[in-house]
C-alpha positions in Angstrom: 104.4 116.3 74.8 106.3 117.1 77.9 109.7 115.1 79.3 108.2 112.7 81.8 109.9 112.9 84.8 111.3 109.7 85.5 111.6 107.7 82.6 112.8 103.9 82.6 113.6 101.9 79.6 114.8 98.4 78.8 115.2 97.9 83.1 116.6 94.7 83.5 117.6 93.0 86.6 119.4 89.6 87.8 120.3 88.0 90.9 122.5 84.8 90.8 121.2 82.0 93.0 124.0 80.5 94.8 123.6 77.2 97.3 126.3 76.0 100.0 129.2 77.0 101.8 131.4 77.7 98.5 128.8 79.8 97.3 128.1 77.5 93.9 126.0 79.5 91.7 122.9 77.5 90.6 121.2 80.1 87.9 120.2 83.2 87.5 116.7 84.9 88.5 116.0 87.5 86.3 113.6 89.5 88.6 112.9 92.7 86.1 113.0 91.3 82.3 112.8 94.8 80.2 110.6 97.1 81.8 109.6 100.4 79.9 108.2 103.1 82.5 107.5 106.8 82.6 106.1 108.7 85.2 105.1 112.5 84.5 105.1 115.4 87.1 102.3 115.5 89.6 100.7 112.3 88.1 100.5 109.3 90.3 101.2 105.8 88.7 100.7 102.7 90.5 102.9 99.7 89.9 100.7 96.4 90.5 100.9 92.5 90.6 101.4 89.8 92.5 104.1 89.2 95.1 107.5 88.3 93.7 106.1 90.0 90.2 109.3 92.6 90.6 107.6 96.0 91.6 110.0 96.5 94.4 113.0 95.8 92.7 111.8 98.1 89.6 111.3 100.8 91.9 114.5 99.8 93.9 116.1 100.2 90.3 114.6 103.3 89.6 116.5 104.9 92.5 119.7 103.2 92.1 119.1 101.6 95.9 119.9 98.4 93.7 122.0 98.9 90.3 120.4 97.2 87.8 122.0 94.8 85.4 120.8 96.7 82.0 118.4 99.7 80.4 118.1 103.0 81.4 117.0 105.1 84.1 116.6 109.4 83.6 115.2 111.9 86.1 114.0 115.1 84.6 116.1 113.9 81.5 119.5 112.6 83.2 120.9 109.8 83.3 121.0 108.5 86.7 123.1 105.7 86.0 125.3 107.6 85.0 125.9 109.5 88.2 128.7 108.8 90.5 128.0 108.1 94.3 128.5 112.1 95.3 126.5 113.5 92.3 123.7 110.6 93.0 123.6 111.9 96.7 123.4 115.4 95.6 120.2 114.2 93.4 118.5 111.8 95.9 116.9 115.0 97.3 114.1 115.2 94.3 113.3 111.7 94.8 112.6 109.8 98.1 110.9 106.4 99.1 108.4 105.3 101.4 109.1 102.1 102.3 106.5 99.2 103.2 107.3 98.5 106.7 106.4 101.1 109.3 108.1 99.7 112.1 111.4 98.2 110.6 112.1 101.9 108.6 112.7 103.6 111.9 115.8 103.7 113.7 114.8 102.3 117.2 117.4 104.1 119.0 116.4 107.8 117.1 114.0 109.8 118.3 111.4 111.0 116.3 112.9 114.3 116.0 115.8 113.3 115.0 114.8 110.7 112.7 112.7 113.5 110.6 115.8 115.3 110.7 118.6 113.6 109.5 117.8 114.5 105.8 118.1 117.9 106.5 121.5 117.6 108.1 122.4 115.8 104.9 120.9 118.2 102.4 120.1 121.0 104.5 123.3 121.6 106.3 123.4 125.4 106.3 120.8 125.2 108.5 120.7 126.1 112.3 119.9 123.7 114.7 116.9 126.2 115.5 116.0 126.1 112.2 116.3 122.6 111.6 114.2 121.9 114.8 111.3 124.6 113.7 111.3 122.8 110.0 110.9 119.6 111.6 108.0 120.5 113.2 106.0 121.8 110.6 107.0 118.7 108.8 105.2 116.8 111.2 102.4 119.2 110.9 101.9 118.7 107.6 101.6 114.6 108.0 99.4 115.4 110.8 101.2 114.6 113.8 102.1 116.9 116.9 105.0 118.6 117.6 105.4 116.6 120.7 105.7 113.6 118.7 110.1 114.5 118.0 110.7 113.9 121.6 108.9 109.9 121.1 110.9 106.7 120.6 109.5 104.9 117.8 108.5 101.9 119.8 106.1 104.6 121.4 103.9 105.4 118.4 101.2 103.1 116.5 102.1 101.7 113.0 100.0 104.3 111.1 101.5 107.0 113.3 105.0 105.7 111.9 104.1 105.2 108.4 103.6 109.0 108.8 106.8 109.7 109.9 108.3 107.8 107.5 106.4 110.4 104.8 107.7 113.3 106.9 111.3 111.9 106.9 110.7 111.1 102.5 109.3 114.6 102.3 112.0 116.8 104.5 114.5 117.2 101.4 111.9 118.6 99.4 111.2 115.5 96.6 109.6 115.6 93.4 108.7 112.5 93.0 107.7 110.1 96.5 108.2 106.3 96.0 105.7 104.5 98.2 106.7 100.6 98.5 102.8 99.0 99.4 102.8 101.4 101.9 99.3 100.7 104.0 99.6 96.8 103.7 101.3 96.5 106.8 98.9 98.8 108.2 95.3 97.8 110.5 92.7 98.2 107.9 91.0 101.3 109.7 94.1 103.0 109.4 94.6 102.5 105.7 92.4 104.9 104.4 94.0 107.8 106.9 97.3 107.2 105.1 95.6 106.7 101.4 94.1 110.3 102.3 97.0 111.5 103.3 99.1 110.4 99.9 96.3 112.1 97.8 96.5 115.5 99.8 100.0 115.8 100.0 100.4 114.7 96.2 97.4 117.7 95.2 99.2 120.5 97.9 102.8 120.0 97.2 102.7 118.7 93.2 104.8 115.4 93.7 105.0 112.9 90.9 104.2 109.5 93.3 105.2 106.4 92.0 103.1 103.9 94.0 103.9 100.3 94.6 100.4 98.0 95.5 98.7 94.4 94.9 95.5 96.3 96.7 93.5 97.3 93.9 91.0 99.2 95.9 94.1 101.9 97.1 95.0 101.8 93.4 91.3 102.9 92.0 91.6 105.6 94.6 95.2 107.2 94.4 96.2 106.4 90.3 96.0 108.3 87.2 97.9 105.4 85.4 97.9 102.0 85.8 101.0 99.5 85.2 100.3 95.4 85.5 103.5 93.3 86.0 103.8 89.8 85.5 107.0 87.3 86.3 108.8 90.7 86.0 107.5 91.9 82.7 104.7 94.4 81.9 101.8 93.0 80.8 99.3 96.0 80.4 99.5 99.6 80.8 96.7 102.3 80.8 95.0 105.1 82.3 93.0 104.0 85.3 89.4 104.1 84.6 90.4 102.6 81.3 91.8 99.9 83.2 89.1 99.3 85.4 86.2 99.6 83.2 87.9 97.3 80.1 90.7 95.4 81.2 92.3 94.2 78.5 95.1 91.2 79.3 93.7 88.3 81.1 96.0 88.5 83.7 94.6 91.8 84.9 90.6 90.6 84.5 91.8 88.0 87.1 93.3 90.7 89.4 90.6 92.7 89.2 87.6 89.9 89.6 89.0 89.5 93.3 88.1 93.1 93.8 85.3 93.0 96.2 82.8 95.5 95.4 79.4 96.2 97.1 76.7 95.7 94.5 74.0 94.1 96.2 71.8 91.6 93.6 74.6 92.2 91.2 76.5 88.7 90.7 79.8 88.8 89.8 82.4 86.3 88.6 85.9 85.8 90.0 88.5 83.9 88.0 90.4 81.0 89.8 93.2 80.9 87.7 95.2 77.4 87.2 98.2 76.2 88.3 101.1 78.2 90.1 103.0 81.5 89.0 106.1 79.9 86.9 109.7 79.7 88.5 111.4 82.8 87.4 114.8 80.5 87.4 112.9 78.8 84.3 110.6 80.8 83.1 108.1 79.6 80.2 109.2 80.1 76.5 106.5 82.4 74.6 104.1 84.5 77.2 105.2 84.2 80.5 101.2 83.8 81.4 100.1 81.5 79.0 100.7 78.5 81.6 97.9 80.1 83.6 95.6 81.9 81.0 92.3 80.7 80.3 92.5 82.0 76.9 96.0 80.5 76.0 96.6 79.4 72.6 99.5 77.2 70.9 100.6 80.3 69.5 101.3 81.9 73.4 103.3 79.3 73.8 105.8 79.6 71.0 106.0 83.5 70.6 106.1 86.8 73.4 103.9 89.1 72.6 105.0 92.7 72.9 103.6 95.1 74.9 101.5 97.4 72.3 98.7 100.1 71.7 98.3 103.7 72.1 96.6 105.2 75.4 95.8 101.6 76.3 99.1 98.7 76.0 98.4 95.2 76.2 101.3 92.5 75.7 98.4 90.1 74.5 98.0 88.3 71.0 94.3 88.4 71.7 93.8 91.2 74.4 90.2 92.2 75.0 88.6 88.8 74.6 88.0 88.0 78.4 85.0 90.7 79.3 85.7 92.8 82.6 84.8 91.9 86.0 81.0 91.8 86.6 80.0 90.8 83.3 80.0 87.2 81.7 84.0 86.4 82.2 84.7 84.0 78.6 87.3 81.1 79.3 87.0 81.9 83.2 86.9 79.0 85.3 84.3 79.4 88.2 
């Protein structure tokens, strides 16, 4: 089997909560709770959950924009947290993020132009200014924007036209792998697909690994080969994508998935309500961090964490497969 390209293991992160003037330190949240990951050249994985699960911080992690606390983190077998800051900068050119606002990424006082650019004065300094200006261009070609559009002041472009130049900007070093924090869900909803498109073409022309960051599951079905659930910072379920979707196997992701809306006219389907509120990550649950919520729950999910295990298809469920997929007759769901 081939070295994946990015490869996480054992990710943990914390962040002390601290009230008052003095700064008195109240506990700790332990946002990313050892997180195994791999993601292999030109695949797409998608990173799901709810909000405050910890896919931004694991991908924040990932590319050492936040250090994290423990585990592992390799690129194309190094170790990144290893690297000091000028050998990190020096590798920050094979991978690049796409972050999830369109309109806070941009510099407001940078012209388009130049904000495409400024990657390539960083990595690309042997370049003329000619040159830089000519590359630049095609960059914005090849997100499908004008050439017009580097004399434009962000505030002068619609959200979906900057969401593309914040892919132009992520893709002028030449990456290998393209981070994309939730990156249509700021976005009007006839402009999603455009950028959803876009992701898919550019991953298919130019080979990139993407790593991509979503609660949508709909994007998801359509961009991933693999799909990774995370719950209260853990992950809860791992598989390829129309495994996922077709026999979900932790009951957490059979309630994600239930609030897919799907046409299927005279088809009735089930959605799961789940219980209760997502647990404090300052005091989380002993055993499995779902079993407060999960229809299914037993005493044993209370007293032990099940570990995330399988072969193509992981679950970290003692009794994984019992809820039956979205659409059919959902066992232990409460209408």
């Amino acid at each position: 089997m081939t070295q994946p390209l990015l490869e996480i293991e054992g990710l943990r992160k914390d962040f002390p909560v601290r009230r008052g003037l003095l700064g008195r330190t109240l506990g700790t949240v332990r946002a990313v709770d050892g997180v195994d990951l791999s993601v292999r050249r030109g695949e797409c994985l998608a990173l799901v959950g709810e909000s405050g699960s910890g896919k931004t911080t694991v991908a924040r992690c990932a590319l050492r924009l936040v250090e994290p606390t423990a585990g592992s983190v390799r690129f194309d077998g190094e170790d990144l947290l290893a690297l000091g800051t000028r050998e990190l900068r020096r590798r920050r050119r094979r991978f690049q993020m796409v972050f999830q606002d369109p309109y806070g990424s941009l510099n407001p006082r940078q012209r388009i132009g130049s904000a495409v650019g400024e990657p390539l004065e960083v990595h690309e300094s042997a370049l003329s200014r000619a040159a830089r200006a000519e590359r630049v261009r095609e960059l914005l070609g090849t997100v499908g924007l004008p050439p017009e559009m580097t004399a434009r002041w962000p505030h002068e472009l619609s959200g979906g036209q900057r969401q593309r130049v914040g892919i132009a900007r992520a893709l002028a070093a030449g990456p290998e792998l393209l981070v994309a924090d939730e990156p249509v869900t700021a976005l009007d909803v006839s402009i999603r697909g455009q950028i959803l498109s876009l992701l898919e073409d550019l991953r298919q022309r130019l080979g990139l690994a993407l790593l991509l960051i979503a609660h949508d599951m709909a994007a998801v079905e359509r961009l991933a080969d693999r799909v990774a659930v995370m719950y209260l910072g853990r992950i809860v379920e791992v598989a390829p994508r129309s495994a996922l979707f077709s026999r979900p196997l932790h009951p957490y992701t059979v309630s994600l998935l239930s609030a897919v809306p799907r046409p299927e006219p005279g088809r009735r389907r089930s959605r799961i309500v789940l219980g209760g509120e997502p647990p404090s990550p300052l005091a989380p649950p002993p055993g499995c961090p779902f079993h407060p919520r999960c229809p299914i729950a037993r005493p044993r999910c209370s007293e032990e964490t099940p570990p995330l295990a399988g072969e193509d298809h992981l679950a970290a469920c003692f009794y994984a497969g019992e809820m039956t997929a979205p659409g059919g007759n959902l066992s232990g769901a409460r209408a």
